[in-house]
TORVO-801967 format. One line per 3 residues: number of its first residue (from 1); for each residue x, y, z of C-alpha. Coordinates in nm, 2 decimals, padded with zeros to 4 digits, always signed. Last residue first. Example, Ala and Ser with C-alpha at 12.3 -4.5 7.8 and 13.67 -1.06 7.14 Angstrom:
REM TORVO-801967
2) +01.37/-00.11/+00.71  +01.23/-00.45/+00.78 $
//
This chain:
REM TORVO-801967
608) -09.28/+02.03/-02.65  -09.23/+01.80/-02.40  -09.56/+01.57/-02.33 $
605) -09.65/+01.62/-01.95  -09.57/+01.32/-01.76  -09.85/+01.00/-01.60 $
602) -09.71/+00.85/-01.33  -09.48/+00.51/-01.42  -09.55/+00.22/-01.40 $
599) -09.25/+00.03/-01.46  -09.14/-00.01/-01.06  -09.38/-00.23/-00.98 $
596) -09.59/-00.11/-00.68  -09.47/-00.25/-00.35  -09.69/-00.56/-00.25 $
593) -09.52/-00.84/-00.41  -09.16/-00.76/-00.30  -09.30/-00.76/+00.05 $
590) -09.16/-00.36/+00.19  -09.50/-00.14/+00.12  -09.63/-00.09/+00.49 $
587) -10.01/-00.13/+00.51  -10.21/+00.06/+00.72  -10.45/-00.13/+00.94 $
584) -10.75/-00.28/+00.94  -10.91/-00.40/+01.23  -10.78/-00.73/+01.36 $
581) -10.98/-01.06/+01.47  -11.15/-01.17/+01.16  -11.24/-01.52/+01.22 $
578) -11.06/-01.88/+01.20  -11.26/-02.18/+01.11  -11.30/-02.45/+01.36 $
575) -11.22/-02.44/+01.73  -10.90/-02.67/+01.76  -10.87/-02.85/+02.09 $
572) -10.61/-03.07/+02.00  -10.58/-03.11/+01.63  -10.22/-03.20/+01.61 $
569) -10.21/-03.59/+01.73  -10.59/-03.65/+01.53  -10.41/-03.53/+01.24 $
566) -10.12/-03.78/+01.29  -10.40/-04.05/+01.37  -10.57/-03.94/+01.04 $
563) -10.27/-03.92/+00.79  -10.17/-04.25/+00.95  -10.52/-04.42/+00.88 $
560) -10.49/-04.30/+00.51  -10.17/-04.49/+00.47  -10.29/-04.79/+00.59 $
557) -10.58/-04.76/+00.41  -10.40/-04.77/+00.04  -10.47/-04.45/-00.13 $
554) -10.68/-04.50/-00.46  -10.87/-04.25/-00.56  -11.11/-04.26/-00.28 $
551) -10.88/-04.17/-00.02  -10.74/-03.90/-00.21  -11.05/-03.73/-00.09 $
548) -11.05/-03.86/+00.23  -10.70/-03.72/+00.29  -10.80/-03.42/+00.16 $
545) -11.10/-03.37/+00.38  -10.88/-03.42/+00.61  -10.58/-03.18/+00.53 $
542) -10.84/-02.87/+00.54  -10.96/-02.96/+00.86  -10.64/-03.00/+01.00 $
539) -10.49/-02.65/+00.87  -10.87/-02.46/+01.00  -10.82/-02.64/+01.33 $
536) -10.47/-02.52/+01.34  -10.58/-02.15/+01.25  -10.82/-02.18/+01.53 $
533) -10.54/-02.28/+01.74  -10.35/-02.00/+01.63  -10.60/-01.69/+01.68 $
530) -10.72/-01.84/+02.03  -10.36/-01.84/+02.15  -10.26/-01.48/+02.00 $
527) -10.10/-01.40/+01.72  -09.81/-01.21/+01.55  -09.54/-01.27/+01.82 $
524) -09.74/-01.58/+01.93  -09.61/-01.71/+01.57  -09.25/-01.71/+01.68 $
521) -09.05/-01.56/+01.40  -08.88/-01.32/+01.66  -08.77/-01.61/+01.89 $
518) -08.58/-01.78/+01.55  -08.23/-01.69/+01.68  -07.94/-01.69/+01.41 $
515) -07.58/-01.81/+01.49  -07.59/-02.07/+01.18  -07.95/-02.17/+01.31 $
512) -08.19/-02.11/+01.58  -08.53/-02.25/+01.64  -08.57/-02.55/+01.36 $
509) -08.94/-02.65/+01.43  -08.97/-03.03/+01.50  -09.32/-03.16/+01.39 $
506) -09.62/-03.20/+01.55  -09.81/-02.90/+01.40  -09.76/-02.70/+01.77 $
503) -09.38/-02.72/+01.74  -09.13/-02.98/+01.92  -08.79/-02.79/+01.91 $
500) -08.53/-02.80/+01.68  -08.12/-02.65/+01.71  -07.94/-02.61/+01.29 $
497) -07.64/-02.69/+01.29  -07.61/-03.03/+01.10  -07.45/-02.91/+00.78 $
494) -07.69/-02.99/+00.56  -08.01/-02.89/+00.82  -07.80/-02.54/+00.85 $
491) -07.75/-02.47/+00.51  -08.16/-02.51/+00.47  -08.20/-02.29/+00.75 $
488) -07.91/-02.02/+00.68  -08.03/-01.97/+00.32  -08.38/-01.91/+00.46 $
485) -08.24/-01.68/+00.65  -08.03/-01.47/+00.35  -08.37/-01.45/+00.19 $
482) -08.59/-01.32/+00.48  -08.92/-01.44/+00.51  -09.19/-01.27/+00.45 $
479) -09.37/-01.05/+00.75  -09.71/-01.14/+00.61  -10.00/-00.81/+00.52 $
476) -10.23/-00.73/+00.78  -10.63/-00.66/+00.69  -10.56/-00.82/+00.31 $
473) -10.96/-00.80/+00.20  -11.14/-01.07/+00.03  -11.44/-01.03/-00.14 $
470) -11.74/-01.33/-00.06  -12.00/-01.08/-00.13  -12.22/-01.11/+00.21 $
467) -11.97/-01.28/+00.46  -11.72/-01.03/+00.33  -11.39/-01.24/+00.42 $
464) -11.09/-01.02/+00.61  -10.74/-01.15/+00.59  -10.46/-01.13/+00.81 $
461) -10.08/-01.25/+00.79  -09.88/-01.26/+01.08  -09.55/-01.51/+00.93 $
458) -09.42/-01.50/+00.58  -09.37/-01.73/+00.22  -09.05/-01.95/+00.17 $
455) -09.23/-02.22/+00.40  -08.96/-02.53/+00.41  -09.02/-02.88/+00.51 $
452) -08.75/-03.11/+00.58  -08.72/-03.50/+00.52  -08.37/-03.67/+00.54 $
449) -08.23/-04.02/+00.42  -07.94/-04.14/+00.55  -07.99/-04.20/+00.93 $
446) -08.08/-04.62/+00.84  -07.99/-04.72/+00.47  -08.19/-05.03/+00.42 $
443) -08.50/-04.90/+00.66  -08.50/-04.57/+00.51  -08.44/-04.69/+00.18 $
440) -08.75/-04.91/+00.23  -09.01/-04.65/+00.37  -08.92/-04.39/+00.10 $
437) -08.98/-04.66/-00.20  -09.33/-04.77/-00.06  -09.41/-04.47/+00.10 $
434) -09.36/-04.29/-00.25  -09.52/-04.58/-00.43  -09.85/-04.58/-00.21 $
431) -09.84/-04.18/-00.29  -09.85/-04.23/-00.64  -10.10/-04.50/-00.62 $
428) -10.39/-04.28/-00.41  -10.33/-03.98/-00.76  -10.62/-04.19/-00.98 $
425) -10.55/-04.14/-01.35  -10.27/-03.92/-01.48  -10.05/-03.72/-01.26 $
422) -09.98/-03.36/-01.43  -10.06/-03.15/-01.14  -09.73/-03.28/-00.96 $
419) -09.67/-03.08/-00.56  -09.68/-03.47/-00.45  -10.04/-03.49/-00.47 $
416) -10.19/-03.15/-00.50  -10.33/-02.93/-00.27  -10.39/-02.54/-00.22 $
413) -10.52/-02.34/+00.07  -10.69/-02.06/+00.10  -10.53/-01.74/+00.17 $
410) -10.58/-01.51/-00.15  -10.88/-01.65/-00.34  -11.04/-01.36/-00.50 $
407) -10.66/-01.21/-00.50  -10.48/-01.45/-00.69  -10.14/-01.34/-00.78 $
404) -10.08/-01.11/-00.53  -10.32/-01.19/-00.26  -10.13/-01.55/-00.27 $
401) -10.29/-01.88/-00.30  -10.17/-02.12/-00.04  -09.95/-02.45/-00.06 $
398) -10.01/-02.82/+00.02  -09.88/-03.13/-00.11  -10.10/-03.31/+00.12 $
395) -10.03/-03.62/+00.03  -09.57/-03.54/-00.04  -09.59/-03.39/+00.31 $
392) -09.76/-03.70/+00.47  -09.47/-03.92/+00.31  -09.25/-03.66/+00.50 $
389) -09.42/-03.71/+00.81  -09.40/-04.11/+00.81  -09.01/-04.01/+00.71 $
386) -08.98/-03.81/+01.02  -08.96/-03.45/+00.95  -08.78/-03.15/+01.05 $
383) -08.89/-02.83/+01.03  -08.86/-02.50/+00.85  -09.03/-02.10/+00.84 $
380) -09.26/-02.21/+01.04  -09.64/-02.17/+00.92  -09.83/-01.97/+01.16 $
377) -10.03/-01.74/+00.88  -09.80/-01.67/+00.55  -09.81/-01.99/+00.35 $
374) -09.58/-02.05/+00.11  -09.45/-02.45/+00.08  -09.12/-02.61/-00.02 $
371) -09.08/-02.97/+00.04  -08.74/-03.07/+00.07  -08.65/-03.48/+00.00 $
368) -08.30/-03.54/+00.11  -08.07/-03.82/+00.02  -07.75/-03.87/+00.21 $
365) -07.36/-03.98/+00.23  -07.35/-04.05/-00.10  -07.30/-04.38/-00.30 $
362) -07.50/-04.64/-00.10  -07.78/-04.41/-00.18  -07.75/-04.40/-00.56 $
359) -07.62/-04.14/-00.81  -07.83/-03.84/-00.92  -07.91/-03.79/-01.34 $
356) -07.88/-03.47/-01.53  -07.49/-03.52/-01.48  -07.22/-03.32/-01.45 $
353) -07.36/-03.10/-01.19  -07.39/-02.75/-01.37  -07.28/-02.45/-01.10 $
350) -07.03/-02.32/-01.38  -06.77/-02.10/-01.26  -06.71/-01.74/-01.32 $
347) -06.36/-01.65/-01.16  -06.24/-01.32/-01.03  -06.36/-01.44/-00.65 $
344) -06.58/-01.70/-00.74  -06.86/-01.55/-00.93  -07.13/-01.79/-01.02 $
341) -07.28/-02.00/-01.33  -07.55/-02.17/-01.46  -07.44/-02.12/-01.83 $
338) -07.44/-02.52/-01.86  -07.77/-02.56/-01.79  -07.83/-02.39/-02.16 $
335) -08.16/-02.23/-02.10  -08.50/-02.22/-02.24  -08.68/-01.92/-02.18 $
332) -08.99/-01.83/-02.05  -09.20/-01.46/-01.95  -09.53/-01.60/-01.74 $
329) -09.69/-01.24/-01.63  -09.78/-01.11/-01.92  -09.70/-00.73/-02.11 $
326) -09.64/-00.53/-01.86  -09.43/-00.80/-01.68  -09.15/-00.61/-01.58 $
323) -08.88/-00.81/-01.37  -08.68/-00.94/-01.67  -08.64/-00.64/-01.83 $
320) -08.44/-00.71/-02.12  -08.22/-00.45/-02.38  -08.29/-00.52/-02.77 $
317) -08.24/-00.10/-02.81  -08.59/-00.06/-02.84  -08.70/-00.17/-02.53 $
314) -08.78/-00.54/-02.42  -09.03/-00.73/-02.17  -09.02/-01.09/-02.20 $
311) -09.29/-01.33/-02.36  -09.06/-01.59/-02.48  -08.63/-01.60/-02.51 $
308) -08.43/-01.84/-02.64  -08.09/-01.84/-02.44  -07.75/-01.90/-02.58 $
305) -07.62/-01.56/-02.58  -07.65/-01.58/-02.22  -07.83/-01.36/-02.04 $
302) -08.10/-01.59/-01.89  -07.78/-01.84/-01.83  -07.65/-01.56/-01.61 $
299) -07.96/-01.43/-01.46  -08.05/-01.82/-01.37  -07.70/-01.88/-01.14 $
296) -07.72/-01.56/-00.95  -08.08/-01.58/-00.87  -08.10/-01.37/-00.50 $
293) -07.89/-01.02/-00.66  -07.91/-01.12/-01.00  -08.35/-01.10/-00.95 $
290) -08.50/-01.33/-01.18  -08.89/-01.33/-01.32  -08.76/-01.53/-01.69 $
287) -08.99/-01.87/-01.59  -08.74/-02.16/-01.68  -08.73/-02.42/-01.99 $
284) -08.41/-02.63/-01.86  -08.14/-02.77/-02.08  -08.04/-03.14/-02.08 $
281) -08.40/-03.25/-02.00  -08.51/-03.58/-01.83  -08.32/-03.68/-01.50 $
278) -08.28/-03.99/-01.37  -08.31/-04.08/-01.01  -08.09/-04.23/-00.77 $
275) -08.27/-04.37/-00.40  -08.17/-04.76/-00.48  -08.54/-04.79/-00.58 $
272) -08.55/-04.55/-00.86  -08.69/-04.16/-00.88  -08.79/-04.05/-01.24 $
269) -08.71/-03.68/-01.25  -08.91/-03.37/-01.35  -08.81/-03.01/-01.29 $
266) -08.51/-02.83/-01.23  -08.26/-03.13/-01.28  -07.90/-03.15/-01.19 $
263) -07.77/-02.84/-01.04  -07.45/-02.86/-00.82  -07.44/-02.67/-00.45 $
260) -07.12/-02.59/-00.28  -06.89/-02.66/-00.04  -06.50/-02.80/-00.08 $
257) -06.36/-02.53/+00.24  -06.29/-02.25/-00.01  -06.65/-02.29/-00.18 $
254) -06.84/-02.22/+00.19  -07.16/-02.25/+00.14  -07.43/-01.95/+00.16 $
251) -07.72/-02.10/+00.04  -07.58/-02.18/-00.30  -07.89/-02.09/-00.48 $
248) -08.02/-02.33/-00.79  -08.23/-02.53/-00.69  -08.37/-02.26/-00.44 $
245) -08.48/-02.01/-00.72  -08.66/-02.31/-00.92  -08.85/-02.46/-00.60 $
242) -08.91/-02.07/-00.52  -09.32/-02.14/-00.45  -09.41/-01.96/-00.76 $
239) -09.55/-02.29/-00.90  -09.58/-02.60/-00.71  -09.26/-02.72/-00.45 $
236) -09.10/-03.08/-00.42  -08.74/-03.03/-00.39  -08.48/-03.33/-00.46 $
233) -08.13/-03.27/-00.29  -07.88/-03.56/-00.35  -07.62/-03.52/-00.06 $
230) -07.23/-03.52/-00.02  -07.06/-03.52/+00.29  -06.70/-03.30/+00.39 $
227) -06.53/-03.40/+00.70  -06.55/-03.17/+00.97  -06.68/-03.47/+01.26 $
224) -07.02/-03.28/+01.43  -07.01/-02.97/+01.20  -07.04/-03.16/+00.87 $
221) -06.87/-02.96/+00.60  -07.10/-02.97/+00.26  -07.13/-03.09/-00.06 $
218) -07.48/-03.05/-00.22  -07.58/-03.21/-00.54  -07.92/-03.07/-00.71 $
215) -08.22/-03.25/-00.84  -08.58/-03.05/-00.87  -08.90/-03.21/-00.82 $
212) -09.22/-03.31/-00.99  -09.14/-03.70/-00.97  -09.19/-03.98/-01.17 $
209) -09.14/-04.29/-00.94  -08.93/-04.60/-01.11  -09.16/-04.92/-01.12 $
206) -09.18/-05.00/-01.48  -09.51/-04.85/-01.48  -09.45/-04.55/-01.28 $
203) -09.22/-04.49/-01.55  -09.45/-04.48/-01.79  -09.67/-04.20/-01.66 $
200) -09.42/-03.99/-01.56  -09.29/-04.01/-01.93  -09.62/-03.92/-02.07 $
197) -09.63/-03.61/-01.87  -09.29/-03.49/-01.94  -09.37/-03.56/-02.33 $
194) -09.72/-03.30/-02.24  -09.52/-03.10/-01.99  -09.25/-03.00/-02.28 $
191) -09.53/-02.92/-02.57  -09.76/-02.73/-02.34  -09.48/-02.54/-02.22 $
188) -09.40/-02.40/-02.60  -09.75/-02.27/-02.59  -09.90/-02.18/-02.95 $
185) -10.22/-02.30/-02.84  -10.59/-02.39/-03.04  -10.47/-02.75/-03.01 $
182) -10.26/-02.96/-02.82  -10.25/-03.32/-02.87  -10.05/-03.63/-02.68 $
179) -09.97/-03.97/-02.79  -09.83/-04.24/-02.58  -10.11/-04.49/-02.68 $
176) -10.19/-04.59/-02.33  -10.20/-04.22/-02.22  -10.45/-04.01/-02.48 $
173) -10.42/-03.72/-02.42  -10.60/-03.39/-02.57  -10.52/-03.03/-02.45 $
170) -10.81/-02.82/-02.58  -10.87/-02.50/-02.75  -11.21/-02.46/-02.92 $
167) -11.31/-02.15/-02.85  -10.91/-02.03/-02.94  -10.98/-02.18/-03.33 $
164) -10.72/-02.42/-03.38  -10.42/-02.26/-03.55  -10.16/-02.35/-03.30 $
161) -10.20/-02.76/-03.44  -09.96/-02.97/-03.19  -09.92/-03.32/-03.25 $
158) -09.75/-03.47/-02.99  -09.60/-03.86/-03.05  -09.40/-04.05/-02.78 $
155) -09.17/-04.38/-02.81  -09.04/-04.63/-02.55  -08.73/-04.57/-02.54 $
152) -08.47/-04.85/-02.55  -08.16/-04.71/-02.58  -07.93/-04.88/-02.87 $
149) -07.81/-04.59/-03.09  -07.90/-04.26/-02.99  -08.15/-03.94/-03.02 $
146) -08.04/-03.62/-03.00  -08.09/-03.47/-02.67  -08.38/-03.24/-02.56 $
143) -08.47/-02.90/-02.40  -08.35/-02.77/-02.76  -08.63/-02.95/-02.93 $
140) -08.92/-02.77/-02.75  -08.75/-02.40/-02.83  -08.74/-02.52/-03.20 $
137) -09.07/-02.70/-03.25  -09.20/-02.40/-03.07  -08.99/-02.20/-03.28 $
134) -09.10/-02.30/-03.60  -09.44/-02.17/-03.52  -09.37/-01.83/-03.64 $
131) -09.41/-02.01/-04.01  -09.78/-02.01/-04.00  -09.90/-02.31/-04.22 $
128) -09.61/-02.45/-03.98  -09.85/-02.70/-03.82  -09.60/-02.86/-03.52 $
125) -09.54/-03.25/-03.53  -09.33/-03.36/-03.23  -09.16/-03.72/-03.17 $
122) -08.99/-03.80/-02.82  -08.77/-04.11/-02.76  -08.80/-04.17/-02.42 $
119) -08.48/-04.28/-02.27  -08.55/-04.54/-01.98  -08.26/-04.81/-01.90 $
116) -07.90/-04.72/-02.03  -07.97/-04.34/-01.91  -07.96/-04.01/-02.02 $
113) -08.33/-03.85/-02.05  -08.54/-03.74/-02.35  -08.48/-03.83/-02.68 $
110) -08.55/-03.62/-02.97  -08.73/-03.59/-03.32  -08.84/-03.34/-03.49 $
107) -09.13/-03.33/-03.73  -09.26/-02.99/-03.96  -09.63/-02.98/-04.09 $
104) -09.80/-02.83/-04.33  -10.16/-02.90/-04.37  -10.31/-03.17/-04.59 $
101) -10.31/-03.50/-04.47  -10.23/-03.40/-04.10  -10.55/-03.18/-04.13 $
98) -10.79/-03.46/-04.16  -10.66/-03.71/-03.90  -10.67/-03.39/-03.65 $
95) -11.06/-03.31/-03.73  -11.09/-03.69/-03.65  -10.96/-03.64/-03.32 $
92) -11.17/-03.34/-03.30  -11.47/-03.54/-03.38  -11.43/-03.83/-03.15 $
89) -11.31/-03.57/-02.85  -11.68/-03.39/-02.87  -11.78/-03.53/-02.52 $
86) -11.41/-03.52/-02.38  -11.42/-03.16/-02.43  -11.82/-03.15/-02.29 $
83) -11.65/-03.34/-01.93  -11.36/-03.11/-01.94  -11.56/-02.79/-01.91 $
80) -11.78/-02.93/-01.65  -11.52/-03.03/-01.45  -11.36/-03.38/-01.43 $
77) -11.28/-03.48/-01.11  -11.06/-03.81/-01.08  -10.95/-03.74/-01.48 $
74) -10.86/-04.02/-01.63  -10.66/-04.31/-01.71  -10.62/-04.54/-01.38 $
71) -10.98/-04.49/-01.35  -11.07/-04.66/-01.68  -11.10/-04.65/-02.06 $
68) -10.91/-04.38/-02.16  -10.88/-03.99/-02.28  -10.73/-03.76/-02.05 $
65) -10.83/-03.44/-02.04  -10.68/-03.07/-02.06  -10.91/-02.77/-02.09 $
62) -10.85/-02.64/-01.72  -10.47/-02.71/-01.73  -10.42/-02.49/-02.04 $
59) -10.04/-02.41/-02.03  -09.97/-02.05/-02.04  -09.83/-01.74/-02.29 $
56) -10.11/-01.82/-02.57  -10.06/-01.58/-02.82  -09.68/-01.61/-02.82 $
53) -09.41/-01.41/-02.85  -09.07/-01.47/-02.97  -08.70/-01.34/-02.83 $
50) -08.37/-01.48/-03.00  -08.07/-01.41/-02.81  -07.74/-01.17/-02.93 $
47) -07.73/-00.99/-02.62  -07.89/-00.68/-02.74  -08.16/-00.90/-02.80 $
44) -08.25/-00.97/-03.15  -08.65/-01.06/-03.23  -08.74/-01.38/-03.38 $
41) -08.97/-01.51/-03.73  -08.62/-01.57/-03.92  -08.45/-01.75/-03.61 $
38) -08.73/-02.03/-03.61  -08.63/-02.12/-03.97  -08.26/-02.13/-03.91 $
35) -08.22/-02.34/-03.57  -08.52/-02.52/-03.73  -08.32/-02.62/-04.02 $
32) -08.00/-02.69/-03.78  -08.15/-02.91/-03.53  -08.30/-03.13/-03.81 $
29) -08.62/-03.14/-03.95  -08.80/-03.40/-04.10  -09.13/-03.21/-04.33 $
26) -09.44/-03.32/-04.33  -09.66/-03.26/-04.65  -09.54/-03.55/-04.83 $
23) -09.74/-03.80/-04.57  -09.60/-04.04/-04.33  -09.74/-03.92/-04.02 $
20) -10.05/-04.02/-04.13  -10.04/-04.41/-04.10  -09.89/-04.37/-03.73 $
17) -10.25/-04.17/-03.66  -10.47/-04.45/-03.81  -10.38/-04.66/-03.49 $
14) -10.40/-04.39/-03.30  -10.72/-04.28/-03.37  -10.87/-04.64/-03.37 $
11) -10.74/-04.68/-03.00  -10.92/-04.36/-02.89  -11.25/-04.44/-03.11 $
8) -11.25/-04.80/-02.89  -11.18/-04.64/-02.58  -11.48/-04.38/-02.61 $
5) -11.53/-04.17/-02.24  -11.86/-03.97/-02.23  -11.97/-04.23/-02.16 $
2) -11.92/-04.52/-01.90  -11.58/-04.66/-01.82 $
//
């Protein structure tokens, strides 16, 4: 690999790194120490939590890079940005050398996972020149297990140094010497997704798949024969898609007839030939926007005593808003996954599966892999996919931007390689894997493994384009999708209820369930002919020029020439980009993320 990249500084940082760890002014931490130390900088909620805040309340995906000596290592596109970080990388890493010999550090160690076969041992060195920053070590640590006897690791090093100057904030890592840096941020995320990272990375290795899914145990009553079945539930979904919300809801099961849903893992998991997976964390680091009337399960570990809060809205008296964001939009916690828990009858019972891992194929009567997407054109609301189709699912990896969140690119699509924006090196391989390891349990454990797809956005949405300025301009806001039906789809595909139809993407679209009709989500409800097809074409194109992009990092070309003929199936006579076709019309105020937030309040004369 040509410059900027330097392998040979790289490997001479680390090895200089393990020789600086050692110094008097790092201090070994136990649970306990940090417990007390990280508790002195907090806030008390009126539940008896901790509370912190942080200057940097996100991870810093657009100043990460990868530092190594090849394709397999780095970043497929670099932006400009990242290319200038990598440039000035030699200094910095020297820069770090430096201050681990004099600055004060604090070191904890933990072990990440629960397994006989791959059990991370996880090492992190926080600066504490500013004692606040005893929580990150603390709030990082608690995701983790303590670290046992006789498991064979490998072992991970993170350095994280808050007080980095902000202009010079940068996520360094360095992948073949299992050493991650964060500097200039005072993120506890950046800590968890930087061992997380690592581990994906080293699994792939050893031929397990790491994963950027959620792991749940479902036990429901088949309709065909009554007996009960038991499935392992992983769900693919990026950010603010509801992967987190539907992990953890119990869609409506039946608890009196043996039904129910059982959290494992909410986030990364290593997946293994004979379909189990192992999970990585032992308590979950969540985002803190839950509703108790659709989030049961989260609101009550959220407000637990047990919880450590970050960035969420309080008053005075210590009491939490989770649903105003006033003050950031990316409130955390980390949670104890045993305070999951739901109302039965005058009970409270936990919804914790009993193990962060899932068991093998030839153990359960299923496996399915859900892929949650939010779109709000023609997207259905779920279908059924064949495995080919599922593998094509985990490619595209596609969601949409909302106008909520992201209003200068509201509608366009998003895509990431298996929903997982923290693949290292060239993404092709992942996906070869995931065929690879799909395609065989299919064959060795034929009508066992499942592949749905589920849009948890809306239907009929419009927006205008200024050809001149580029501004987008919400024309027809999406009918979203109601909870309790999406409950009733995803019960439905368990149970086997649910009735399909061929659809216009090629897939089956589920068009009633659990004694609920579909006809009123039919996209010619909010569109007509011309408007769909051109919103196919757009979808196709979109996917294509993914494919090939994908392509050239690796994707093997048998692959590639099924994403094409299956494209080639659903194009039809697509005509291109979609146009304006509405004028604008009022907009009603019912989508969660259209009404006004309920905090702001109009302005009040003072009383006197």
């Amino acid at each position: 690999m040509s410059k900027p990249y330097d392998p040979p500084v790289y490997r001479q940082f680390a090895e200089n790194l393990r020789h600086a760890l050692g110094g008097k002014n790092i201090e070994h931490a136990n649970m306990s120490t940090l417990r007390r130390k990280a508790w002195a900088t907090a806030f008390r909620t009126a539940q008896g939590s901790p509370l912190w805040w942080s200057a940097v309340s996100s991870r810093m995906a657009a100043k990460t890079v990868y530092l190594g000596g090849g394709p397999a290592i780095v970043l497929p596109k670099p932006t400009p940005q990242q290319l200038a970080i990598v440039e000035k990388a030699p200094e910095q890493l020297h820069k770090v050398l430096q201050l681990l010999h004099t600055m004060p550090f604090v070191h904890v160690r933990r072990q990440m996972g629960d397994n006989p076969e791959f059990n991370p041992i996880c090492n992190l060195y926080v600066c504490v020149a500013d004692p606040k920053n005893y929580r990150i070590a603390y709030e990082w640590a608690t995701t983790l297990d303590d670290v046992k006897k006789h498991r064979p690791g490998p072992e991970f090093f993170m350095v994280d140094i808050p007080m980095e100057h902000q202009l010079r904030m940068q996520i360094l890592v360095l992948p073949e010497h299992d050493i991650n840096l964060a500097l200039g941020t005072d993120y506890t995320g950046e800590c968890k997704k930087g061992f997380l990272r690592q581990a994906m990375f080293r699994a792939d290795q050893l031929g397990m798949l790491g994963l950027h899914a959620g792991t749940k145990i479902v036990r429901v009553r088949d309709a065909a024969t009554g007996k009960l079945k038991t499935f392992a539930v992983f769900m693919f979904g990026l950010t603010a898609t509801g992967k987190s919300t539907w992990s953890c809801h119990q869609l409506g099961l039946d608890p009196n007839q043996g039904e129910g849903t059982w959290v494992a893992q909410d986030d990364i998991v290593f997946l293994r030939r004979d379909g189990s997976s192992y999970g990585t964390e032992q308590n979950y680091y969540v985002k803190t926007d839950v509703d108790p009337h659709f989030q049961e399960a989260m609101y009550a570990a959220l407000t637990h005593r047990s919880a450590l809060l970050e960035n969420v809205m309080v008053n005075y008296k210590g009491e939490l808003d989770f649903l105003d964001e006033r003050l950031g939009e990316n409130g955390r916690a980390v949670i104890n996954r045993h305070q999951l828990k739901v109302r039965r009858g005058k009970k409270t019972i936990s919804i914790c599966y009993d193990s962060i891992n899932t068991p093998p194929l030839e153990e359960l009567d299923g496996m399915v892999f859900a892929f949650i997407t939010r779109r709000n054109t023609i997207m259905p609301f779920a279908q059924r996919l064949t495995p080919e189709q599922g593998v094509l699912a985990y490619l595209w990896g596609e969601s949409t931007h909302s106008f909520a969140t992201v209003p200068e690119k509201a509608g366009e699509s998003v895509r990431i390689v298996g929903m997982d924006d923290f693949i290292i090196g060239a993404q092709g391989r992942k996906v070869n894997t995931f065929y690879d390891m799909v395609m065989d349990l299919v064959h060795r454990y034929p009508g066992k493994v499942h592949f749905f797809q589920y849009n948890t956005g809306g239907m009929g949405e419009i927006i205008e384009v200024d050809k001149v300025t580029g501004k987008r301009r919400l024309v027809r806001k999406a009918e979203r999708v109601p909870i309790d039906l999406m409950a009733a789809l995803q019960r439905a595909h368990l149970r086997g209820t649910a009735q399909h139809a061929p659809g216009r993407l090629g897939t089956e679209y589920v068009v009633a369930c659990e004694g609920q009709d579909l006809a009123a989500w039919n996209p010619e409800r909010f569109y007509n002919q011309e408007q769909i097809e051109d919103y196919v074409a757009e979808l196709v194109e979109g996917r294509r020029a993914f494919t090939d992009e994908i392509s050239a990092q690796g994707l093997r070309r048998d692959i590639a020439t099924l994403a094409h003929r299956e494209l080639d199936r659903i194009a039809g006579k697509g005509r291109g980009k979609r146009e304006t076709w509405a004028e604008p019309e009022p907009l009603g105020l019912s989508a969660a993320e259209d009404r006004p937030p309920s905090y702001v309040l109009p302005w009040a004369r003072a009383r006197r």
